[in-house]
C-alpha positions in Angstrom: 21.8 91.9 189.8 22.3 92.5 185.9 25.2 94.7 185.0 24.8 97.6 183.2 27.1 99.1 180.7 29.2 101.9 182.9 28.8 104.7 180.8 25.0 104.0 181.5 25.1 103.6 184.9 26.9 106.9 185.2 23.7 108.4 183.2 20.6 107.4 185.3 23.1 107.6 188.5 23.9 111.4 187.7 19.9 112.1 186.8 19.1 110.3 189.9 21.4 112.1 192.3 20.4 115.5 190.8 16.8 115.3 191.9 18.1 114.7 195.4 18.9 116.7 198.4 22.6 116.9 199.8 20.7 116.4 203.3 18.6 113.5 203.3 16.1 113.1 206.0 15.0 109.5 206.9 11.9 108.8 207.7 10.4 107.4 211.1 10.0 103.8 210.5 12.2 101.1 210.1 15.9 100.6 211.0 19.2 102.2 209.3 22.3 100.2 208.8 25.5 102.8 209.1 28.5 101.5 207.2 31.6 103.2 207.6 34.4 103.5 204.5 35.0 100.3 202.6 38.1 101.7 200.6 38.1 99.1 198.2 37.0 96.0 200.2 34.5 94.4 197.9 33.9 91.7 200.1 32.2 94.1 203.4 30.7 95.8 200.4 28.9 92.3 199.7 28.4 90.8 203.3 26.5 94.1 204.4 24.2 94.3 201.2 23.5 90.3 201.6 22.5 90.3 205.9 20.6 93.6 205.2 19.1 94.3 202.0 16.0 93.9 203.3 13.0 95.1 205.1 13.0 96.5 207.7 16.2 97.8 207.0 17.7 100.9 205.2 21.5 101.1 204.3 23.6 104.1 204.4 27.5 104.2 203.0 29.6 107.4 204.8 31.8 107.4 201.6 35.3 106.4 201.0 34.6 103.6 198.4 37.5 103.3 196.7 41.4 103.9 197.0 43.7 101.5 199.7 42.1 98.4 199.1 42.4 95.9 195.8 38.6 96.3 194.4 38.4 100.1 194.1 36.7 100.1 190.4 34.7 96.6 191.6 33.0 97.9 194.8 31.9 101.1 193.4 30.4 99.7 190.4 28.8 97.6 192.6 27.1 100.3 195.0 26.2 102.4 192.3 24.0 99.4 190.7 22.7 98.6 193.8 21.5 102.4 194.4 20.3 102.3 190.9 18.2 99.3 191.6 17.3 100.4 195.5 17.0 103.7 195.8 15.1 103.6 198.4 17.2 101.7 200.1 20.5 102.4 200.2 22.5 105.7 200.1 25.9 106.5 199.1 26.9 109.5 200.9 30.6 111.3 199.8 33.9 111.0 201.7 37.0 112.5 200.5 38.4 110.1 198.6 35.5 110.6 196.5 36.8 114.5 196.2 39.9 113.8 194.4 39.0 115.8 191.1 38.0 119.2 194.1 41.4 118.5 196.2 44.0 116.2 195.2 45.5 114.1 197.7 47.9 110.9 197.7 48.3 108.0 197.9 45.1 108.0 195.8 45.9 104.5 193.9 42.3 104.3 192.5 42.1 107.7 190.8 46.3 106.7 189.7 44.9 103.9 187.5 42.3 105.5 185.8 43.1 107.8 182.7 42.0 111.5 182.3 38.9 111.2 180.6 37.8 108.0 183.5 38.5 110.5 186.5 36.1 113.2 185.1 33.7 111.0 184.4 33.7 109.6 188.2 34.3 113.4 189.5 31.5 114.6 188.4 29.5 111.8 189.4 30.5 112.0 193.2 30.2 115.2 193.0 26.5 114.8 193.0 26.4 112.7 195.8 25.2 113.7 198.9 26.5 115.1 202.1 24.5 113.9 205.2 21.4 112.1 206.6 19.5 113.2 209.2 16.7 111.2 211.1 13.8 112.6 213.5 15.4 110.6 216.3 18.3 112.9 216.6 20.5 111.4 214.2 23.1 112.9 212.4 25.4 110.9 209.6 27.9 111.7 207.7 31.9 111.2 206.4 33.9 113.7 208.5 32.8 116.4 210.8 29.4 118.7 210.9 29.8 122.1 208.8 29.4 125.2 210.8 26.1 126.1 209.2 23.2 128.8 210.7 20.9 125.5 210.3 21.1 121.9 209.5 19.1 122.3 206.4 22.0 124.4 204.9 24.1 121.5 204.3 22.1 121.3 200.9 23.8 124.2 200.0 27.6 123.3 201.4 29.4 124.0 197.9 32.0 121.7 196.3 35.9 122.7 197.9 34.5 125.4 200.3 35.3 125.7 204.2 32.3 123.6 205.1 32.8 120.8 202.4 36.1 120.6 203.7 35.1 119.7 207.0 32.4 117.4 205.7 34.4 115.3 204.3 38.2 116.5 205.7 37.5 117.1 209.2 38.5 115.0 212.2 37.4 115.3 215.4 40.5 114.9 218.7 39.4 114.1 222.0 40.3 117.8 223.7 38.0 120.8 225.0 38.9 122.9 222.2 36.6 124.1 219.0 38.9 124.7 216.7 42.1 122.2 217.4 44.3 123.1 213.9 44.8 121.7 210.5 46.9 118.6 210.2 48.1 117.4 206.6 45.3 119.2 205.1 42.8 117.9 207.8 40.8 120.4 209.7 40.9 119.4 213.4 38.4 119.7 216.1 37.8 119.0 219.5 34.5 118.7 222.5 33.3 122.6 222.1 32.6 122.2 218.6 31.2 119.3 218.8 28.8 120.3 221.7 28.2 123.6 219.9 26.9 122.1 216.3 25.0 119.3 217.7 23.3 121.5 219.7 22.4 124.2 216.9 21.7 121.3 215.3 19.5 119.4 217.7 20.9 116.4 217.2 21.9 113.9 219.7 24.5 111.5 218.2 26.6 111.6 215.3 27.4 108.7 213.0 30.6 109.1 211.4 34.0 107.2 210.0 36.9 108.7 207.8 39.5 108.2 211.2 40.2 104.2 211.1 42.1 105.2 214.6 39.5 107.3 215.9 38.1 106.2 219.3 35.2 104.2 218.7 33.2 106.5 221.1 33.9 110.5 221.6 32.0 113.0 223.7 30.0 111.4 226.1 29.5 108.6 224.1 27.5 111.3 221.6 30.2 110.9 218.8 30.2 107.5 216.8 33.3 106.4 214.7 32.8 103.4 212.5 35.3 101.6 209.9 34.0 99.0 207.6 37.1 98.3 205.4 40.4 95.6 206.0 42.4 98.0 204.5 43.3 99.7 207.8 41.7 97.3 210.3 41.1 93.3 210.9 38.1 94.5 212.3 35.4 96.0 210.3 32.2 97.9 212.3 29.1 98.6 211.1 26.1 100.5 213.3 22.0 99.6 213.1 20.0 102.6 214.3 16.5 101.6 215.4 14.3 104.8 213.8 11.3 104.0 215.9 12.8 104.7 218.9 14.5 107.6 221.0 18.5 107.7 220.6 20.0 109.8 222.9 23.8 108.3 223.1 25.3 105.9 220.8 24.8 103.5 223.4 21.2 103.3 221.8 23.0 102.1 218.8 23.9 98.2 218.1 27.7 98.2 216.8 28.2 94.6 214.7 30.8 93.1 213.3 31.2 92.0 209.7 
């Protein structure tokens, strides 16, 4: 891969991203690759793209690239070349550590190192990046928890710091009956009824997610996925291969691998 000057980058990334949808639909064929936050780790970054950048394989990121681990600035600059030169291929969805310059938060040791002038520059980069993949076999991905939305295709309209952002790329999801389960250090909380209600609205049968490193792997009937991709929480990093040519009704259906 030949590196390209940053300030580049950020200008092909940012026309790139613009012509995109904040809802990306996959299509039929193939298989997807589902990594969870890499906060930092360069090296999952690198063992994922070199087992599956390849056919028959797509690869989707659920944000959280930088902050808690050593190679913030590295593994970014990494994924963005990577979408520049496979766009196609792989897709770099937001978390909320790629929100900083929308809601502040801390420890944010990344966006700490950077000067003024870096941090808008990345800001409004992730700020184009976008909020969910869907696939026609009832699979929904993306960082935190499913907006509350009159249809799925509405989530290309979610708007930067609003409710629905917030649970986007905020929201957690706690293994109770309730819909709405609280806010928690700025994280919206909530439990099996909103879960049940969304996916169903939704008509979705699994969702794909990470942002909780402690999260149960599996939630609601084995419907709700949790994956973590980064050693800066866990010795154990996850990643998950949807097959997109055949039905998924639990996450059962989905192979969980170790990296």
């Amino acid at each position: 891969m030949i590196e390209m000057n940053l300030g580049k980058l950020f200008e092909k990334m940012s026309k790139v991203l613009e012509k995109g949808s904040r809802l990306i639909h996959l299509p039929p064929q193939g298989k997807v690759v589902f990594v969870g936050d890499t906060h930092g780790d360069l090296d999952a970054s690198q063992q994922v793209i070199q087992r599956y950048l390849k056919s028959p394989y797509r690869i989707v990121f659920l944000g959280d690239y930088v902050d808690r681990g050593p190679y913030s600035k590295e593994n970014i600059q990494y994924l963005l070349e990577l979408k520049w030169n496979h766009p196609e291929e792989i897709f770099l969805l937001t978390g909320n550590h790629e929100g900083f310059m929308t809601k502040e938060f801390n420890p944010a040791n990344f966006w700490d190192s950077i000067s003024f002038e870096e941090k808008e520059e990345y800001g409004l980069l992730f700020s184009k990046f976008p909020f969910a993949i869907t696939t026609q076999n009832g699979i929904l991905a993306l960082h935190g928890v499913p907006p509350d939305l009159k249809s799925i295709e509405e989530i290309s309209r979610v708007a930067l710091g609003d409710e629905n952002w917030d649970r986007i790329v905020w929201g957690d999801f706690v293994e109770n009956e309730m819909d709405y389960a609280g806010n928690l250090w700025g994280r919206p909380q909530f439990g099996r009824q909103y879960f049940n209600r969304l996916m169903e609205r939704y008509q979705k049968q699994v969702l794909i997610r990470s942002h909780q490193p402690h999260a149960p792997l599996m939630m609601f009937d084995n419907r709700c996925m949790t994956i973590f991709t980064s050693q800066a929480y866990l010795p154990i990093r996850t990643i998950a291969i949807a097959d997109l040519e055949k039905e998924v009704r639990t996450a059962e259906d989905i192979v969980l691998e170790r990296i």
